[in-house]
C-alpha positions as CSV (number, residue, x, y, z in Angstrom):
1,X,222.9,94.7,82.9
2,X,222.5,95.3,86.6
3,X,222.1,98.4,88.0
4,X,222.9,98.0,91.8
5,X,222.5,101.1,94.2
6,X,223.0,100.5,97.7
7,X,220.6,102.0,100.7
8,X,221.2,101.6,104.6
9,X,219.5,98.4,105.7
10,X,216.6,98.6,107.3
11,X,214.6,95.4,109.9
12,X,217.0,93.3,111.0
13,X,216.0,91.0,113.8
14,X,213.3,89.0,114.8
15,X,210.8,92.2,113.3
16,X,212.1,91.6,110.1
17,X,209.6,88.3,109.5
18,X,206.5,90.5,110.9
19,X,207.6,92.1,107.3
20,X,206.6,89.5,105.2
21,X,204.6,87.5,107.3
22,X,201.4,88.1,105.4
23,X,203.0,86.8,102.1
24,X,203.5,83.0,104.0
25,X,200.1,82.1,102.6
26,X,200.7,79.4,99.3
27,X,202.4,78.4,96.7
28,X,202.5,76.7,93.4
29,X,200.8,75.9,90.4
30,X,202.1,74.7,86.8
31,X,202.2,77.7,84.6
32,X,202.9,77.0,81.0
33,X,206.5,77.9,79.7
34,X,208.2,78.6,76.7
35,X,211.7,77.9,75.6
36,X,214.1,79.6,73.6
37,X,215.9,78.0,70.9
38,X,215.9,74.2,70.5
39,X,217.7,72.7,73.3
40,X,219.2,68.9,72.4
41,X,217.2,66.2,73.9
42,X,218.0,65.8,77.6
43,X,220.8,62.9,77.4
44,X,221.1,62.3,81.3
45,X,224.3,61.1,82.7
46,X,224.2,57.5,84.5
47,X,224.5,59.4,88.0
48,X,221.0,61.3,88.5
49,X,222.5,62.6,91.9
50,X,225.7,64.2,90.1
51,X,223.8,65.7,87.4
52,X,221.2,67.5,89.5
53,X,223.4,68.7,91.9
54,X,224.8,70.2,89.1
55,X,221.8,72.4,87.7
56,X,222.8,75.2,89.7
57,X,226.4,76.0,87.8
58,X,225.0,75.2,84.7
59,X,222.0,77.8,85.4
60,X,225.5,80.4,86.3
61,X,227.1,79.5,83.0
62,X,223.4,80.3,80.9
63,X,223.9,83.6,82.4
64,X,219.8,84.4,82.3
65,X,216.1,83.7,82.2
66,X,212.2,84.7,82.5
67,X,211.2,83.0,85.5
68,X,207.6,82.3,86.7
69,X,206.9,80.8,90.4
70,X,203.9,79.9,92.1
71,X,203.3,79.0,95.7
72,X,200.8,76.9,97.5
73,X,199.9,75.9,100.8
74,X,196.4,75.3,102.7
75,X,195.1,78.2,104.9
76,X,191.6,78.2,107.1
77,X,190.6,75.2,105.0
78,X,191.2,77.0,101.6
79,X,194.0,76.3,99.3
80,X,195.8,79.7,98.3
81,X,198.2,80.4,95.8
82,X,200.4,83.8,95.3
83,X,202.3,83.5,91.7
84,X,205.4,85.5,90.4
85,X,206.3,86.8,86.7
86,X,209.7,88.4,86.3
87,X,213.6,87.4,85.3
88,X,216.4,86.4,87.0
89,X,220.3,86.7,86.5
90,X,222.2,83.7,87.8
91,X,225.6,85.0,87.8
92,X,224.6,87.9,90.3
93,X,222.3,86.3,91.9
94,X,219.7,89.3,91.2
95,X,215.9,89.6,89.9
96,X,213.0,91.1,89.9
97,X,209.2,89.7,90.0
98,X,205.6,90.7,90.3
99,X,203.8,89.1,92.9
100,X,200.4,88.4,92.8
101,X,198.6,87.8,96.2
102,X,195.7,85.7,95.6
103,X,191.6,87.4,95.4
104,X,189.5,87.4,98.5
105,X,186.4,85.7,98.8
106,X,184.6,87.8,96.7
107,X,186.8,87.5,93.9
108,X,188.2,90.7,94.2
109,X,192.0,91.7,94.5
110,X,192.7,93.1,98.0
111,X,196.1,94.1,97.2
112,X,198.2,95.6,94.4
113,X,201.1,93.4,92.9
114,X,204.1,93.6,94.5
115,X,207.1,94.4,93.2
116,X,209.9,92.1,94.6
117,X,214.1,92.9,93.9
118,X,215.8,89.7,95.0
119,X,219.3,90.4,95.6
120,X,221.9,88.4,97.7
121,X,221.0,88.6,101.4
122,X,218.7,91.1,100.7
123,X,214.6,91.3,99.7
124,X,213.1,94.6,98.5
125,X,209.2,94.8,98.5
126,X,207.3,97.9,96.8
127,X,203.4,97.8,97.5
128,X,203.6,96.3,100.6
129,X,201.1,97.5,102.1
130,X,200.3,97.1,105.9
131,X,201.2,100.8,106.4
132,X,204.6,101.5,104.4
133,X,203.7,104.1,101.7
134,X,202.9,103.3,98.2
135,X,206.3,105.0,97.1
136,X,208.4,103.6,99.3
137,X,210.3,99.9,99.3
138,X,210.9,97.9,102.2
139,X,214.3,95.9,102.8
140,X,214.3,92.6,104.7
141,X,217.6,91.0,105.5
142,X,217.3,87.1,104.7
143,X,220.1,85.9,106.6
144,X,217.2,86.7,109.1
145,X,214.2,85.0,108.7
146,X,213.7,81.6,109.6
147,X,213.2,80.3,106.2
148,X,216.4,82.4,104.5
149,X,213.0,83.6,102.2
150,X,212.8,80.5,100.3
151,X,209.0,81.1,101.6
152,X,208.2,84.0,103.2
153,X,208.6,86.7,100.4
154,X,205.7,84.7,98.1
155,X,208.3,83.2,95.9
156,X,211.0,81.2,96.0
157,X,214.4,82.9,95.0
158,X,215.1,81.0,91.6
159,X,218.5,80.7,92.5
160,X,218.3,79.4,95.7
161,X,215.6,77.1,94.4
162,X,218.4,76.1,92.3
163,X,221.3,75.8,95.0
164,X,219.0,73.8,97.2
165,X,219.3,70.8,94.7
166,X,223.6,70.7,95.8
167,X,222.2,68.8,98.5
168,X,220.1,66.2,96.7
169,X,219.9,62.5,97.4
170,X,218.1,59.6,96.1
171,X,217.4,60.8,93.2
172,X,215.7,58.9,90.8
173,X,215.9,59.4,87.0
174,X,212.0,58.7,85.3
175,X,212.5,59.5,81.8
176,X,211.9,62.0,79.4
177,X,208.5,64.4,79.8
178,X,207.4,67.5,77.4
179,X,207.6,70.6,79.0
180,X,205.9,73.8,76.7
181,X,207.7,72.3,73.6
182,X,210.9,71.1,74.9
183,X,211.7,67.7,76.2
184,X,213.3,67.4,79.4
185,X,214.6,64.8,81.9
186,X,212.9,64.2,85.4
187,X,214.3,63.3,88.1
188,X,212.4,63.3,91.7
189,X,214.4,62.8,95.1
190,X,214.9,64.7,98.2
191,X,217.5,67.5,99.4
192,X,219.0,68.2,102.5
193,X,219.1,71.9,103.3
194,X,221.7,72.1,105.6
195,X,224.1,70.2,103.2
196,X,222.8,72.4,100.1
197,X,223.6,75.1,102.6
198,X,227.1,74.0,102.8
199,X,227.6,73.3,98.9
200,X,226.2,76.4,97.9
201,X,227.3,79.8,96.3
202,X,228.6,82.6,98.8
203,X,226.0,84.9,97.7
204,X,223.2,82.2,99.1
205,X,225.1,80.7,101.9
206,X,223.5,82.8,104.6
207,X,220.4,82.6,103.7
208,X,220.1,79.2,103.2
209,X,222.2,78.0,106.8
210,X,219.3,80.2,107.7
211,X,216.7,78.3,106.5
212,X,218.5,75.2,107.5
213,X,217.6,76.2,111.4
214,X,213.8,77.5,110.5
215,X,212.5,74.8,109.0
216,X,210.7,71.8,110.9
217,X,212.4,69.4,108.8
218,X,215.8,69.7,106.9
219,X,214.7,66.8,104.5
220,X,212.7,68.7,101.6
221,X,211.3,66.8,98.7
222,X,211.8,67.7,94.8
223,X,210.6,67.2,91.4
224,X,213.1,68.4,89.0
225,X,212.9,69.1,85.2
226,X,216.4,69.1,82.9
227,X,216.0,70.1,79.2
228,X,219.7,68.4,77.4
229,X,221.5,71.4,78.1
230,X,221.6,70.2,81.6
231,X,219.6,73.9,82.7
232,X,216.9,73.8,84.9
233,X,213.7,74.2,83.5
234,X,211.1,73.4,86.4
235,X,211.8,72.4,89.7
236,X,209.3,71.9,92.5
237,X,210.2,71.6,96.4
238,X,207.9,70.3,99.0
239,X,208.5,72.2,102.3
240,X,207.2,72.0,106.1
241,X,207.4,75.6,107.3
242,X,206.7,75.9,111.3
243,X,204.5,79.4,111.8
244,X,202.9,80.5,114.6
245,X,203.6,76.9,116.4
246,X,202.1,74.8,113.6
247,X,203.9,72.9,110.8
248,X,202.6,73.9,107.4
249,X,203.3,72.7,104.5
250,X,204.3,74.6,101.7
251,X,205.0,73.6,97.5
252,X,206.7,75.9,95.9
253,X,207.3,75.5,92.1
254,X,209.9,78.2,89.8
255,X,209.9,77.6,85.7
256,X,212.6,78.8,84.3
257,X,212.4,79.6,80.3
258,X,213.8,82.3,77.7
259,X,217.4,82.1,78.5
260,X,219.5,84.4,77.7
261,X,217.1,87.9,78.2
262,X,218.1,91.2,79.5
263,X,217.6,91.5,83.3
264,X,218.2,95.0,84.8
265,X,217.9,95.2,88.5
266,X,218.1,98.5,90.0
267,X,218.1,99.2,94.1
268,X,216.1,101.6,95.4
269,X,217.9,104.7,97.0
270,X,218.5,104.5,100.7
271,X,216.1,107.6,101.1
272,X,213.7,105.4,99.2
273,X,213.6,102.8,102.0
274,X,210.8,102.7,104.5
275,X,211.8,102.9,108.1
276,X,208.5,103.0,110.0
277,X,206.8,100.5,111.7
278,X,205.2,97.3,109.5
279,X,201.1,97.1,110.6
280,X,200.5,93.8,111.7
């Protein structure tokens, strides 16, 4: 069940990526999964394009699942990664995840996780820090940032990681792998945003035509993982994110696992929303 309570936006514009800014520092990871029930044996079609353009209705039709995400990208020299625990629900597009930001130097954590609502159009952050009160959430608008939040938020919106395959192409189908348990097919190609854009549900069309202007290139490569349900069990994109006048590049990987589990999302009242200004 989804709870959904609607507040006033808050930071639209250009301010709304100074919001998240500090969480466009890494990505992924393989975290172990575990599945739920016993799946058939992936049984891929003969067009590997069709059937992974398809992953994203058959993730509607499951309804739900755990999700874990990891992102990774090289900062200063170092390789950082910030990793995400939480559920999803595909059919309205809603979730909620814990983000870790990774330890500094000394091998302490600098920052408390953060609590992330992911909602269509909309990202909700709780322990943000850089000023905004510990009780209060901050709302970022994705049709607004450059990268629609496929990056910037520290975790890749499951079901936008899952629309983004409607614009895959060639895609190659190479065999059957063993995933926690459960045997899936993989297929590796690439996929156009702007197309995926095009293809995909209402509720991600904005922020992915976003994305489609904000990255430096549309072309974005994938690793894909079907179990023989056709749902999506792992899929990993390969992204070049322009920040601050330098392309980065950014791998961003979402498991997917336990289908079917509750997932109660509920919005933060409006009077619950932070309004001031976002420290640098």
């Amino acid at each position: 069940m989804v709870v959904q309570r609607r507040g006033r936006p808050h930071g639209r514009g250009s301010g709304t990526f100074a919001v998240t800014a500090v969480l466009v520092g890494s990505l992924v990871g393989t975290a172990a999964v575990t599945g739920c029930g016993a799946p058939e044996d992936p049984k891929p079609t003969s067009d590997p394009t069709l059937t992974v353009r398809n992953a994203a209705d058959v993730l509607t039709r499951a309804g739900t699942a755990k999700a874990s995400t990891s992102m990774e990208m090289a900062a200063g020299g170092t390789r950082v990664t910030i990793r995400g625990e939480g559920g999803y629900d595909f059919r309205r597009r809603t979730g909620r995840l814990q983000v870790l930001l990774p330890k500094d130097p000394a091998g302490s954590s600098a920052h408390r996780p953060i609590t992330e609502l992911l909602t269509p159009g909309a990202l909700y952050m709780k322990n943000r820090g850089a000023g905004v009160p510990a009780d209060k959430w901050v709302r970022v608008d994705t049709t607004t940032l450059d990268d629609g939040n496929l990056v910037t938020g520290g975790a890749t919106d499951p079901a936008a990681a899952a629309e983004l395959l409607r614009g895959a192409r060639k895609v190659t189908y190479l065999g059957e792998v063993e995933l926690a348990g459960v045997k899936v097919s993989h297929y590796r190609g690439v996929t156009d945003i702007a197309v995926a854009a095009r293809a995909a549900s209402p509720q991600l069309r904005g922020a992915l035509a976003a994305a489609a202007k904000g990255f430096a290139d549309d072309a974005v490569p994938f690793d894909a993982y079907l179990d023989g349900e056709g749902r999506l069990r792992k899929v990993r994109h390969q992204f070049s994110f322009s920040n601050q006048g330098r392309t980065v590049a950014v791998a961003s990987t979402t498991l997917l696992y336990g289908f079917g589990v509750p997932v109660e999302v509920t919005l933060p009242d409006r009077r619950d929303l932070y309004a001031g200004k976002i420290e640098a």
